[in-house]
N, C-alpha and C positions, 0 to 999 in steps of 0.2 A: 135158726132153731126156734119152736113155738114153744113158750112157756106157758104148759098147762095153769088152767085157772080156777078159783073156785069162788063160791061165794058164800060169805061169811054175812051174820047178823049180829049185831052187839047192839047196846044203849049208849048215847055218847051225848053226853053231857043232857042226860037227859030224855035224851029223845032217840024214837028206834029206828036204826039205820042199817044197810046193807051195802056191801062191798064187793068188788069183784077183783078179787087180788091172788099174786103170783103166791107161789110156794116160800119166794126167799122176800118176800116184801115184808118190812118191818111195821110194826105197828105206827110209827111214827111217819113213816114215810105215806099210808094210807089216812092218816087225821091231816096230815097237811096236803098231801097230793089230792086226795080224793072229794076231803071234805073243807078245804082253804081255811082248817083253824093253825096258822102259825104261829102262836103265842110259843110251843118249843119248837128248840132248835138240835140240829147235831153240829156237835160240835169236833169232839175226842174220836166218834164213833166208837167209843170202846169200850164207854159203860162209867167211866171214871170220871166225869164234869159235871154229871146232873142238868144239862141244858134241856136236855131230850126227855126231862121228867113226866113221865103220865101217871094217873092214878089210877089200876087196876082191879076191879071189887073191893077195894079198899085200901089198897097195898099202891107203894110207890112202884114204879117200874122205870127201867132206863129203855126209853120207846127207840132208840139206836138198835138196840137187842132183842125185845120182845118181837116174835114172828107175830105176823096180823094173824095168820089163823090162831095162834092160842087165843086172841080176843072176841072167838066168836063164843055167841053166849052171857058174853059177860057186860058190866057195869064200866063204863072207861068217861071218864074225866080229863079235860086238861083244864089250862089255867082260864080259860075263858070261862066257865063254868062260875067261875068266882064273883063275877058283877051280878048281881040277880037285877032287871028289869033297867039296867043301863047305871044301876046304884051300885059304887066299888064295895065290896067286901070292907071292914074297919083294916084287916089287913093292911089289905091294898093301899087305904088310907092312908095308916102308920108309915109304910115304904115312901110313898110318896114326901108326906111333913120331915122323915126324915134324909131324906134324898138318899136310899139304901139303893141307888143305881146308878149310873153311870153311862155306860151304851149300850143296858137292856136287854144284852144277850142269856145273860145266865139267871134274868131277874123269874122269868117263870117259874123256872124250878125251885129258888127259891121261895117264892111265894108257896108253891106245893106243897115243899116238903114243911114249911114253917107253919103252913096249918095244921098238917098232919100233925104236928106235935102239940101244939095247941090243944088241939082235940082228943090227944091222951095225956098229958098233960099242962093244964092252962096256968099256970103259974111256974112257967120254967125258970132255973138259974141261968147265969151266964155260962154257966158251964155245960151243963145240961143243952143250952142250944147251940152252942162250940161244937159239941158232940154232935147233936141229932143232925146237922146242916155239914157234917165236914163230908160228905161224898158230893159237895156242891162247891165247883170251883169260879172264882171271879179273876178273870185277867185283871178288872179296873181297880181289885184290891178293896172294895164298898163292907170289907166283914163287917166294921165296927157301926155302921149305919145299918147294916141288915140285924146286925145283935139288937142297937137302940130299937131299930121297928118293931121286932116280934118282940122285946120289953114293954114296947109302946101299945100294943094291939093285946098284951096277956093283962095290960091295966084298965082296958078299957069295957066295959059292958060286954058281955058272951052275944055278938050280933055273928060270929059266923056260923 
């Protein structure tokens, strides 16, 4: 059976790219298959882990779910996007000095969704980031290291 194709243009992480992708091909499966950025992963496939985080015109998306044609048009980010010119993000940073990882699976989306909030608001509670972070699951169990990071990254100078 041939699976009709189309091709799609989006910006991705920056810069303007084109794809030539199935009807049932996810967003994610086209950032990592097509374009080798595997910073996310699938995990759950179901929407519920947050590994597969991308950020879609400004919005998180679970890249397990989003079809790649909705991506055409649009602004898409993943967590590579974060280093600017091989310098980590202060994020990135924070995660690191506080070891918020473990086997690195679920750390992208974390990173993702933890700027996101940052970035609407930068001096979050613990609670408040309890909240914004819980559709992001850790097998390794790192919550309380990923809380200290983005604590650690909302005290430090506005460099993201």
């Amino acid at each position: 059976m041939t699976v009709a194709n189309r091709t799609i243009a989006f910006t991705l992480n920056g810069a303007p790219v084109s794809a030539a992708i199935g009807t049932h091909h996810t967003l994610l499966e086209v950032v990592r298959d097509t374009f080798g950025l595997n910073g996310a992963r699938e995990s759950c496939g179901q929407g519920l882990c947050g590994c597969c985080t991308l950020i879609v015109n400004g919005q998180s998306v679970s890249g397990c779910l989003y079809l790649a044609a909705f991506a055409d048009g649009t602004d898409v980010r993943t967590v590579e996007s974060m280093a600017v010119e091989g310098k980590l993000s202060s994020l990135q940073q924070a995660f690191i000095e506080c070891g918020a990882f473990q086997c690195g699976f679920c750390t992208s989306g974390f990173l993702l969704m933890s700027e996101q909030l940052l970035a609407q608001n930068p001096n979050p509670s613990e609670a408040e980031i309890r909240n914004y972070l819980s559709g992001n699951l850790c097998r390794c169990a790192t919550y309380p290291e990923v809380i200290r990071a983005v604590r650690l990254a909302a005290s430090r100078p506005q460099e993201r």
